[in-house]
C-alpha positions as CSV (number, residue, x, y, z in Angstrom):
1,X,158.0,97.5,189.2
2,X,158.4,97.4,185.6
3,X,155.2,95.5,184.0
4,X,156.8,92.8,181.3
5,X,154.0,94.1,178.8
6,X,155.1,97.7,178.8
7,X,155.6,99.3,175.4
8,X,157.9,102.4,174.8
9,X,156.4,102.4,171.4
10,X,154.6,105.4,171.9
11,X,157.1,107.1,173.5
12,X,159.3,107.0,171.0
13,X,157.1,107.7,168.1
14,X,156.5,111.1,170.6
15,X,160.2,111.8,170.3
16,X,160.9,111.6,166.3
17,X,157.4,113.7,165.9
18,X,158.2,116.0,168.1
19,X,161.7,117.0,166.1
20,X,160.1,116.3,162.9
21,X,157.0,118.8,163.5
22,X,159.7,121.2,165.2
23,X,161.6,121.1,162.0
24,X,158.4,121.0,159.4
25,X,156.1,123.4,161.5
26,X,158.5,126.2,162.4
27,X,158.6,128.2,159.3
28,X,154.6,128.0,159.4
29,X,154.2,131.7,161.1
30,X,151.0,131.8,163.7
31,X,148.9,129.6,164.2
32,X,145.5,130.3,162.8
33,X,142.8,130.7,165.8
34,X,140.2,132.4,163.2
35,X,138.1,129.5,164.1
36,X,136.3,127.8,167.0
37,X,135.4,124.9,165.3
38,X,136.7,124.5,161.5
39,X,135.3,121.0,158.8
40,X,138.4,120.3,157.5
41,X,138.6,119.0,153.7
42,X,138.9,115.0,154.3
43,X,142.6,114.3,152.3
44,X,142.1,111.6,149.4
45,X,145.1,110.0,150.7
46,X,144.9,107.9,153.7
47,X,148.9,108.4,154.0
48,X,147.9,112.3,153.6
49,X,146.1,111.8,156.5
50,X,147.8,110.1,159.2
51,X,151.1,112.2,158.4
52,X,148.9,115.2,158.8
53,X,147.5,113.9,161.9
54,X,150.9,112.8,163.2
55,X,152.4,116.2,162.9
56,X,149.2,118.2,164.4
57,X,149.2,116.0,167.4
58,X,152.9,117.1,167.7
59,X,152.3,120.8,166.8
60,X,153.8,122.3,170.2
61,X,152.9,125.7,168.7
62,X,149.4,125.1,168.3
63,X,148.9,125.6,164.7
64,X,145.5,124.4,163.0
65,X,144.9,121.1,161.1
66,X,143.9,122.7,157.9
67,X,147.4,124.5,158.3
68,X,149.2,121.6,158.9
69,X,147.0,119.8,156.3
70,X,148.3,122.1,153.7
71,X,152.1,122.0,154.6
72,X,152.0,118.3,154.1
73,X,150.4,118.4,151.0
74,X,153.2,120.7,149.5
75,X,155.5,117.5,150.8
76,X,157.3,115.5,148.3
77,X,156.0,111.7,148.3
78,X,159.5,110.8,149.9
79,X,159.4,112.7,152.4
80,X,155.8,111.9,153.5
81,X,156.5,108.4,153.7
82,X,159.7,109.1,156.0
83,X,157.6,110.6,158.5
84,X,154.8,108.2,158.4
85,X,157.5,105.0,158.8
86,X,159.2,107.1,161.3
87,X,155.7,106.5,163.3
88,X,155.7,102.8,162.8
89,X,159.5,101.9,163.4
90,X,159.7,101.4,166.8
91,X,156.4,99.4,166.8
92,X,157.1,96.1,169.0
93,X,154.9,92.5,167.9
94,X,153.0,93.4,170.4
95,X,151.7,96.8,169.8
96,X,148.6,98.1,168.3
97,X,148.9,101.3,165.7
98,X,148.4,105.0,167.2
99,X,145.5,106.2,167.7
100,X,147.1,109.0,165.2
101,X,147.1,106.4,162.3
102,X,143.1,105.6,162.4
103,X,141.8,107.7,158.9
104,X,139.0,108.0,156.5
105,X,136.5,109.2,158.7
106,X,134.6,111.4,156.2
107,X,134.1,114.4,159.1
108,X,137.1,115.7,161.3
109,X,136.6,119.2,163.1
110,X,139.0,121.1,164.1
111,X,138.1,122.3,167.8
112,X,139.7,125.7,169.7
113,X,137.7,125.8,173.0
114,X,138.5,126.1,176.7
115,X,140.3,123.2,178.6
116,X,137.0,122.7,180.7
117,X,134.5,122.4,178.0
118,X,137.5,120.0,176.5
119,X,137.3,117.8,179.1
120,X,133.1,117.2,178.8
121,X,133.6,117.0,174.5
122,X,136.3,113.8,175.1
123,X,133.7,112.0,176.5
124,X,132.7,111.0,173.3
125,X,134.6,107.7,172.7
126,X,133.1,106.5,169.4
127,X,135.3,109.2,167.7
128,X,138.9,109.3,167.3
129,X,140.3,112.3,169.0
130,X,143.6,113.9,168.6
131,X,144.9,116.7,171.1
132,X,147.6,118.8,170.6
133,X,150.3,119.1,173.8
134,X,148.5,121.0,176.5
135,X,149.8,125.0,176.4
136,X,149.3,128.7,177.2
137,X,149.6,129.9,173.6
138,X,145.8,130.2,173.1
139,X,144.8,132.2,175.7
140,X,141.6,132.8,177.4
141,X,138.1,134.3,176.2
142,X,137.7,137.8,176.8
143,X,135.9,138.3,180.5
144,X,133.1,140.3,178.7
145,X,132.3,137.5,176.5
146,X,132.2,134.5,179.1
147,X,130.2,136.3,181.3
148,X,127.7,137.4,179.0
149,X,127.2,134.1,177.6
150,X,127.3,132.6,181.1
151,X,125.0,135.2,182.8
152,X,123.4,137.0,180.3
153,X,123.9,140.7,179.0
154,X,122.0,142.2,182.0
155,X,124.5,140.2,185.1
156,X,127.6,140.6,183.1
157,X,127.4,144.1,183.1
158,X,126.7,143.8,186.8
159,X,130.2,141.5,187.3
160,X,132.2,144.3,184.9
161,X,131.2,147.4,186.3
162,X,132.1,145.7,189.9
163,X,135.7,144.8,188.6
164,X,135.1,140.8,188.5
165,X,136.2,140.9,184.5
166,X,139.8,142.4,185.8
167,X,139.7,139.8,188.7
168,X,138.8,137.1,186.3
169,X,141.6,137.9,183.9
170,X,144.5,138.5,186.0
171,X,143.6,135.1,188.5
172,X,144.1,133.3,184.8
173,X,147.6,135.1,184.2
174,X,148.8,134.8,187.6
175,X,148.3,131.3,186.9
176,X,150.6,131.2,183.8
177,X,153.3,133.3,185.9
178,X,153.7,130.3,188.4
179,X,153.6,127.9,185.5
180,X,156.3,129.5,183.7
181,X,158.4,129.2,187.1
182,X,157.5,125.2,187.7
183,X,158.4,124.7,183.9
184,X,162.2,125.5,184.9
185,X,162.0,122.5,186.9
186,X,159.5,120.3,184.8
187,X,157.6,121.3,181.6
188,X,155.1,118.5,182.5
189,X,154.2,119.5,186.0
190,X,153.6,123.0,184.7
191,X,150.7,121.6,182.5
192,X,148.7,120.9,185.6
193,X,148.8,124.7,186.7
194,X,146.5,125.2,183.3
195,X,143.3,126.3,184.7
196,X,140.2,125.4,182.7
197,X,139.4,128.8,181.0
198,X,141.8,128.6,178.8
199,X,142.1,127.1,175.1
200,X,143.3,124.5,173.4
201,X,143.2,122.4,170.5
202,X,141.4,119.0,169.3
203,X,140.9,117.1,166.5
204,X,137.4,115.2,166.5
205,X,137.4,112.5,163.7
206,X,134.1,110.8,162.9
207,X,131.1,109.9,161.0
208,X,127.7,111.3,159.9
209,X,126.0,109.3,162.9
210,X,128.5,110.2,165.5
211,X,128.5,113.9,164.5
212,X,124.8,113.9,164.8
213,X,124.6,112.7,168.0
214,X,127.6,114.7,169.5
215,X,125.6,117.7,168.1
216,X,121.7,116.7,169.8
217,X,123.5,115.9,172.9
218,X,125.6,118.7,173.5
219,X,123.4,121.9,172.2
220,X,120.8,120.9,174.8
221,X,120.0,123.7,176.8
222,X,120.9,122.0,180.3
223,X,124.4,122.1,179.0
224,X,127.4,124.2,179.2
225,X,127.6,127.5,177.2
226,X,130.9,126.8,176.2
227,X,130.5,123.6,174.8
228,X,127.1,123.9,173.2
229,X,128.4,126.8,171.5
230,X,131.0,124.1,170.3
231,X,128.5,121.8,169.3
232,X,126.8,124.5,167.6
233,X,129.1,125.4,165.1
234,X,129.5,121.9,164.3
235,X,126.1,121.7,163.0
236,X,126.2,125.3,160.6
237,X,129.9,124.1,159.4
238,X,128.2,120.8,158.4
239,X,124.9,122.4,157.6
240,X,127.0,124.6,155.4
241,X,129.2,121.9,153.5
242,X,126.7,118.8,153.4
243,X,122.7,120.5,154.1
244,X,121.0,117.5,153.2
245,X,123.2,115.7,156.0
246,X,122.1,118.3,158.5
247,X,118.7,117.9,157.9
248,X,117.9,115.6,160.6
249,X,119.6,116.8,163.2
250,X,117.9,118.1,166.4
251,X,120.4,120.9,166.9
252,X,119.5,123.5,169.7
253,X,120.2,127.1,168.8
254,X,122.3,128.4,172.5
255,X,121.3,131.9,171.4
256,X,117.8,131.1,170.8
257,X,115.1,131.2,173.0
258,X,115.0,129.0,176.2
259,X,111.9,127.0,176.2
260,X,111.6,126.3,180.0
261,X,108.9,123.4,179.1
262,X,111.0,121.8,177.2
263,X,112.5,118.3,178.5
């Protein structure tokens, strides 16, 4: 049954971004995966902003914010407003703006982390978050590096030398293989064959007092490796850019040493 209420807004804002960033994004060359977690420069535009964010949500090849950030600046005005009322055309009366179009939150990170570490990071709701399509382009971690920052240096060598790095990697390719066969027959279905170790890419939009308290909570030491080291870098890139800011936050260093009295 067809609800009277349904909206094909978004829909069809998915369909002109998806040929606009094909077009716009395709002469960019690779994506840059230099960084886990990269502070974007906040654009003095607002439009700057949501066309920027428009075009990274659409960026099928993965490519960073900052990259697509700097593209759009090098767009003339015309053209920057063609894509942003291409987002709002097909808006119906009843229809609230994108989450794509909500700007001028002083703080947006640029995340590259593993699907599974993803999924705890999105639980944050009083941020506006922006995923690119889900994808194989970004790869895994190297074996030797999750399991030493899983296990410690000691136990992963124990899982290398016994072969469980070689395992660990070719499980995750095998997994592509049959995903690459299901996307002959649907490109969406093969999306659920991603398994959790591998990456992909977020922007986290926010402000000083969400960014502290994503930080606190998620370098705790009960938490995951993957995502405190997430968290982590969030705090030195804003430590870095705004120190005064950083100040006050209870960050937890996940290479330092583990207090087991601590609560």
């Amino acid at each position: 049954m067809k609800y009277a209420d349904a909206s094909t807004y978004p829909t069809a804002v998915d369909a002109e971004m998806n040929d606009a960033a094909w077009r716009l994004l395709g002469d960019l060359g690779e994506p840059d995966r230099s960084h886990t977690v990269e502070l974007v420069q906040p654009a003095s535009d607002p439009l700057d902003e949501i066309v920027t964010t428009l075009l990274y949500r659409h960026a099928a090849g993965g490519h960073s914010y900052a990259q697509v950030q700097m593209l759009v600046e090098g767009l003339s005005e015309r053209r920057r407003e063609e894509i942003f009322d291409l987002a709002v055309a097909a808006r119906g009366a009843r229809d609230d703006l994108l989450r794509d179009h909500q700007s001028g939150y002083a703080l947006i990170f640029d995340v590259l982390v593993d699907l599974g570490s993803y999924r705890d990071l999105h639980r944050h709701r009083r941020c506006v978050q922006v995923a690119q399509p889900l994808g194989w382009q970004h790869g895994f971690e190297r074996a030797e590096d999750v399991f030493t920052a899983g296990l410690g240096a000691q136990a992963a060598l124990g899982a290398l030398e016994a072969g469980l790095g070689e395992y660990y990697a070719e499980s995750l390719q095998k997994a592509e293989t049959a995903a690459g066969t299901v996307a002959d027959v649907s490109s969406t279905g093969a999306s659920y064959l991603l398994p959790l170790g591998y990456r992909v890419r977020c922007a986290f939009k926010m402000d000083f007092a969400q960014a502290a308290y994503m930080i606190e909570q998620r370098t705790q030491p009960q938490g995951h490796f993957s995502y405190r080291r997430v968290a982590w870098q969030m705090y030195r890139a804003l430590r870095e850019r705004y120190p005064k800011l950083a100040e006050p936050i209870r960050a937890v260093d996940p290479d330092g040493p583990f207090d087991l009295l601590r609560r």
